[in-house]
Residue frames as qw, qx, qy, qz and C-alpha x, y, z in Angstrom:
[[0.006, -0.523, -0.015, 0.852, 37.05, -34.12, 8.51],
 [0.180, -0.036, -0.580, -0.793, 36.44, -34.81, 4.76],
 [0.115, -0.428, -0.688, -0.575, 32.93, -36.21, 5.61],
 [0.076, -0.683, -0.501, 0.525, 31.56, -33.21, 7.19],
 [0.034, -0.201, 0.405, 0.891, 32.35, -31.25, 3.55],
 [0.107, -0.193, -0.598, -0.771, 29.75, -32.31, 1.86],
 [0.230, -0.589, -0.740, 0.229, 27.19, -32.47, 4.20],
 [0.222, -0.533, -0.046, 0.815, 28.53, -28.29, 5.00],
 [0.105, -0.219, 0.453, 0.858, 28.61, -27.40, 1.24],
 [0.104, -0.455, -0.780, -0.417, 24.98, -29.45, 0.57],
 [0.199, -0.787, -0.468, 0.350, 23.40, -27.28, 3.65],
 [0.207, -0.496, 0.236, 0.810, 25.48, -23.81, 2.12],
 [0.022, -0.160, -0.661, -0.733, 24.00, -24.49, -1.54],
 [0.250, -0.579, -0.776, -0.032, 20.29, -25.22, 0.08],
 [0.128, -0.728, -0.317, 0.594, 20.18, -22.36, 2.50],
 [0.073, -0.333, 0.418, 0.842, 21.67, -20.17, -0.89],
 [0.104, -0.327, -0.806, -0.483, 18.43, -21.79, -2.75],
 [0.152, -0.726, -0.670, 0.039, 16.24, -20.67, -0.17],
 [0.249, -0.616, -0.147, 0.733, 17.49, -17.35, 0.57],
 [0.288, 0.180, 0.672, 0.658, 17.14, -16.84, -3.52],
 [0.174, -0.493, -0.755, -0.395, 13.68, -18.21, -4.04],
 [0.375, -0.527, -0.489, 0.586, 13.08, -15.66, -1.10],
 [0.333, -0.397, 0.274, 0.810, 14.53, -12.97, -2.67],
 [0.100, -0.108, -0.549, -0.823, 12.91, -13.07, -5.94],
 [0.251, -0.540, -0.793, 0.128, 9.43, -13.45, -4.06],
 [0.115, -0.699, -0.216, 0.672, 10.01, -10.30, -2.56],
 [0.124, -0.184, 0.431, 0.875, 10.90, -8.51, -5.70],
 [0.011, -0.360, -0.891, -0.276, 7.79, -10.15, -7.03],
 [0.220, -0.698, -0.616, 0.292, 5.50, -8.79, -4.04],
 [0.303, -0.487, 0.040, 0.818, 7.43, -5.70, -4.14],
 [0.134, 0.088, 0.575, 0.802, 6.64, -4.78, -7.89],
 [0.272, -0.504, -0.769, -0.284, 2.77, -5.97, -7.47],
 [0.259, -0.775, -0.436, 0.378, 2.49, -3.50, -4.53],
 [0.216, -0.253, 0.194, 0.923, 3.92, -0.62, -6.28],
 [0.100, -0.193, -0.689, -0.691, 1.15, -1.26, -9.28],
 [0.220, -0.547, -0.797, 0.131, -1.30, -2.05, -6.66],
 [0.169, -0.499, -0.272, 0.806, -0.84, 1.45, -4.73],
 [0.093, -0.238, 0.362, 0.897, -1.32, 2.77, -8.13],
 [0.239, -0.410, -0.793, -0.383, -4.42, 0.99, -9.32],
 [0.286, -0.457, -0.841, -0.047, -6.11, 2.03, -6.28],
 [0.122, -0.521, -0.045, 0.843, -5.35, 5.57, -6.00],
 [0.020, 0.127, -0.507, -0.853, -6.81, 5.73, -9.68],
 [0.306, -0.562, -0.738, -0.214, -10.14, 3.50, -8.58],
 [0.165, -0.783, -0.507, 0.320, -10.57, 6.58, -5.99],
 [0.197, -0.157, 0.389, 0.886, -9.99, 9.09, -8.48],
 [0.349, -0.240, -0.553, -0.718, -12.61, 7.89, -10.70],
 [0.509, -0.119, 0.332, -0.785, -14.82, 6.99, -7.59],
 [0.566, 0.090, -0.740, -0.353, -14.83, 3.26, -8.40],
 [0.645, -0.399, 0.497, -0.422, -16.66, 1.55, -4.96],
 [0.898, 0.320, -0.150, -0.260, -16.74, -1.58, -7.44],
 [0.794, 0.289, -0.340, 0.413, -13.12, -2.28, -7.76],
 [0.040, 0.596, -0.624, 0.504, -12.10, -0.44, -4.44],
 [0.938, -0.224, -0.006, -0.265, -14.44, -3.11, -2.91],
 [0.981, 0.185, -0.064, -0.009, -12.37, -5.58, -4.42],
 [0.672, 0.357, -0.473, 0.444, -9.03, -4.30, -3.12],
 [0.055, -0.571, 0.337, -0.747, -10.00, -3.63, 0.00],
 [0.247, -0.230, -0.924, 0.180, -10.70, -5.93, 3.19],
 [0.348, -0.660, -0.581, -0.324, -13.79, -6.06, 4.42],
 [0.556, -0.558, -0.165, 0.593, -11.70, -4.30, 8.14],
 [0.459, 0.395, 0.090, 0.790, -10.28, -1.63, 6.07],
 [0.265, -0.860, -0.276, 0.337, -9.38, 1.40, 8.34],
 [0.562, 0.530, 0.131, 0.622, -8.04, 4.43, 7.73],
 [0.238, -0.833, -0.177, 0.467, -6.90, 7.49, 10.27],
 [0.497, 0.760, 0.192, 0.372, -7.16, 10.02, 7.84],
 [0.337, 0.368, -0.092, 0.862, -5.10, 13.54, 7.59],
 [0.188, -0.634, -0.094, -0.744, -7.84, 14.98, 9.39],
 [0.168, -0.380, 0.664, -0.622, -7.41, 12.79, 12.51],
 [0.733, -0.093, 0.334, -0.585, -10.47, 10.88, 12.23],
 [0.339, -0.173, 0.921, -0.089, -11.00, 7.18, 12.25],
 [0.638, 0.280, 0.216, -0.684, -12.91, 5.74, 9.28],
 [0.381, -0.247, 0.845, 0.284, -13.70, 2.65, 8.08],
 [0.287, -0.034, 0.770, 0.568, -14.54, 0.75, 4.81],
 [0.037, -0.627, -0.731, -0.267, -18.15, 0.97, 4.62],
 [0.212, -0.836, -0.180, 0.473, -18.19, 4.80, 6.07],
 [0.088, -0.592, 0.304, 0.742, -15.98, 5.90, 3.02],
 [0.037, 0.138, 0.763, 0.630, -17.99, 4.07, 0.31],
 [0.010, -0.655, -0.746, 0.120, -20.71, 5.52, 1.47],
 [0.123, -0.798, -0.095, 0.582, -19.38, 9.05, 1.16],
 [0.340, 0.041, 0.803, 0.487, -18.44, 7.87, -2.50],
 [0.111, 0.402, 0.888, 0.194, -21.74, 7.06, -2.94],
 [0.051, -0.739, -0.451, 0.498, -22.71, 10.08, -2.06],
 [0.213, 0.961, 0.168, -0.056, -20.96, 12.22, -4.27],
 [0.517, -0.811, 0.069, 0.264, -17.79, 12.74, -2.62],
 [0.861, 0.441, -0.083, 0.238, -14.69, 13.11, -5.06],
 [0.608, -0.675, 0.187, 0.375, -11.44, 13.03, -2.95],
 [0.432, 0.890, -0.006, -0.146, -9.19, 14.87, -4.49],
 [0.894, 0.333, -0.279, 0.111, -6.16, 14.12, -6.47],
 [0.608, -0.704, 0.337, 0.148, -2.48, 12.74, -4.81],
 [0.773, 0.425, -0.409, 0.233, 0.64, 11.61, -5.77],
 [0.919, -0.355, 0.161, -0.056, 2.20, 9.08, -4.05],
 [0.199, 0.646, -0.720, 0.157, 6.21, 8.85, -3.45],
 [0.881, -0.436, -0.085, -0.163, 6.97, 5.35, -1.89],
 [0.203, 0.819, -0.491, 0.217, 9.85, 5.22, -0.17],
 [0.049, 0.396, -0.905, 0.151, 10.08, 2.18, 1.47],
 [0.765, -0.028, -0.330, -0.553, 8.27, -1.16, 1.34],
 [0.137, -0.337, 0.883, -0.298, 9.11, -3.55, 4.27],
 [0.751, -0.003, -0.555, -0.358, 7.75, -7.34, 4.36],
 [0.096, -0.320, 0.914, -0.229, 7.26, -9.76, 6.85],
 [0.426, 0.273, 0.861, -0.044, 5.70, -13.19, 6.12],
 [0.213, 0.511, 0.782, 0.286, 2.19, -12.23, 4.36],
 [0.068, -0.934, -0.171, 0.306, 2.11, -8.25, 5.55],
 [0.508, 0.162, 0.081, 0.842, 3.77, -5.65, 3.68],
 [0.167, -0.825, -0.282, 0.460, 3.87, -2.17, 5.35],
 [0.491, 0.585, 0.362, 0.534, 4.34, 1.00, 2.54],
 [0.419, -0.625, -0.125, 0.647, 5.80, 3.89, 3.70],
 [0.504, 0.124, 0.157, 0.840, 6.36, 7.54, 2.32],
 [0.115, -0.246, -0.103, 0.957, 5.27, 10.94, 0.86],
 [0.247, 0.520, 0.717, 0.392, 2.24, 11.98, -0.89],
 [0.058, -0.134, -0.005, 0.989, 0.92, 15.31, -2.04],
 [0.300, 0.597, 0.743, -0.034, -2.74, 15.90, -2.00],
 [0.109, 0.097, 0.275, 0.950, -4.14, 18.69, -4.64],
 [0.020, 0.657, 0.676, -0.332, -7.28, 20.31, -3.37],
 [0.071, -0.125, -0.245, -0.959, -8.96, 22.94, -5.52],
 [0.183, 0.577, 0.604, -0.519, -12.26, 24.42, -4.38],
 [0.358, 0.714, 0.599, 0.050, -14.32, 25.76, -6.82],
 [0.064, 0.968, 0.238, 0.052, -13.36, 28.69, -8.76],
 [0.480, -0.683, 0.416, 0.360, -9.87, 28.46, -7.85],
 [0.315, 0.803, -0.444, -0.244, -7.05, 28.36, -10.50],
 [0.639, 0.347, -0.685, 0.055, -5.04, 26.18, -8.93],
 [0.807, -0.403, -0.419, -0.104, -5.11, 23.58, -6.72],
 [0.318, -0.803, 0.321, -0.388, -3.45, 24.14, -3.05],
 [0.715, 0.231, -0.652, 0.104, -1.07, 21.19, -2.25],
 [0.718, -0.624, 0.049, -0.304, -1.26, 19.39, 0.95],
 [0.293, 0.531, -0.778, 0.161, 1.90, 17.70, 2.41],
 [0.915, -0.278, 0.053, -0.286, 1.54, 14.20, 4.16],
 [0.239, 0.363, -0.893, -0.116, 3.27, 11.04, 5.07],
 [0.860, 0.002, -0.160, -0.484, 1.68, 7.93, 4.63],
 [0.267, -0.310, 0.904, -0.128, 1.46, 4.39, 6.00],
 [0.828, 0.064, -0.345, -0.436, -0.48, 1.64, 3.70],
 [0.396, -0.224, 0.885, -0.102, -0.74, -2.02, 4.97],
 [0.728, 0.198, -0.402, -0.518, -1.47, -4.73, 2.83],
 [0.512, -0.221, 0.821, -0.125, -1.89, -8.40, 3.76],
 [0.436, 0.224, -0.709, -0.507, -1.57, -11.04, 0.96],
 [0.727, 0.132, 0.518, -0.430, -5.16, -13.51, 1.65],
 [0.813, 0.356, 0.455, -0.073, -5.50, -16.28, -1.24],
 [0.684, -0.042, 0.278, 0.674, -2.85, -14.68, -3.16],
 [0.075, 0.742, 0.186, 0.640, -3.80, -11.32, -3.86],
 [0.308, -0.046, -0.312, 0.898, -2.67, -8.61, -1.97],
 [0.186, -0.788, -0.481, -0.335, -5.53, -6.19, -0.18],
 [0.520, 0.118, -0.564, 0.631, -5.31, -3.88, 1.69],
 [0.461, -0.451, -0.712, 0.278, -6.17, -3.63, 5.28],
 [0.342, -0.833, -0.334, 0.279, -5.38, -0.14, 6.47],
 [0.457, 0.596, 0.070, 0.656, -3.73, 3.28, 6.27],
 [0.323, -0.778, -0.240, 0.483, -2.72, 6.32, 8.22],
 [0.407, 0.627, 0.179, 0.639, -1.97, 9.43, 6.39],
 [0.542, -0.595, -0.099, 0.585, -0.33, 12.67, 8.57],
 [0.321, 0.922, -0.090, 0.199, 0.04, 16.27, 7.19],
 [0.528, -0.439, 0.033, 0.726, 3.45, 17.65, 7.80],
 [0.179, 0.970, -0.055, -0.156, 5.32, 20.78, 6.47],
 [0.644, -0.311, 0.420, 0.558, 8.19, 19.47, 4.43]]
């Protein structure tokens, strides 16, 4: 019986090392997508194609609020045009990993003001971001966004 202890207690410490070094990983990932979301809601603010390039894959889709299907090079082109999308705040409410994907869940409010208006008319949504982590850096791949009435 005694030598099946330490064998038990060296596999119980190990699995407790990996389940850690796990652990803080995620936290890790977890922070860096929080900052990300933020950085890149502020590079389409200012209409940056430069740096949304650079966090976006070259696949990036998006079914927008309005239903329609567009993808990376179809919304830096409407950038490029002119286009200034208009401002949001982003609630995340729940960030789920698995392996090299992390899927971003929650609420966001868009503020649309049309010319001439006072104030801006607030849009309710809920959102889905996907990011996948390529060479270490986190990009991300795709989105769906969904009015509601909450």
């Amino acid at each position: 019986m005694k030598k099946y202890i330490l064998p038990f207690v060296f596999t119980v410490l190990l699995m407790s090392t990996i389940n850690l070094a796990q652990a803080q990983q995620h936290a890790s990932d977890d922070l860096k997508i929080r900052e990300l979301e933020k950085t890149w809601t502020a590079f389409l603010d200012k209409n940056d194609t430069i740096a949304l390039k650079n966090i976006w894959t070259e696949e990036y889709v998006v079914n927008n609020a309005n239903g329609k299907i567009v993808t990376r090079k179809q919304i830096l082109n409407i950038l490029k045009g002119g286009h200034v999308f208009s401002k949001v705040d982003r609630n995340i409410e729940r960030i789920t990993f698995n392996g090299n994907i992390a899927v971003v869940m929650g609420a966001e409010t868009e503020f649309q003001k049309a010319d001439g208006e006072k104030s801006a008319k607030q849009l309710k949504r809920r959102f889905t971001n996907i990011w996948v982590k390529k060479d270490n850096d986190w990009k991300l791949v795709a989105r769906q966004a969904t009015p509601v009435n909450f």
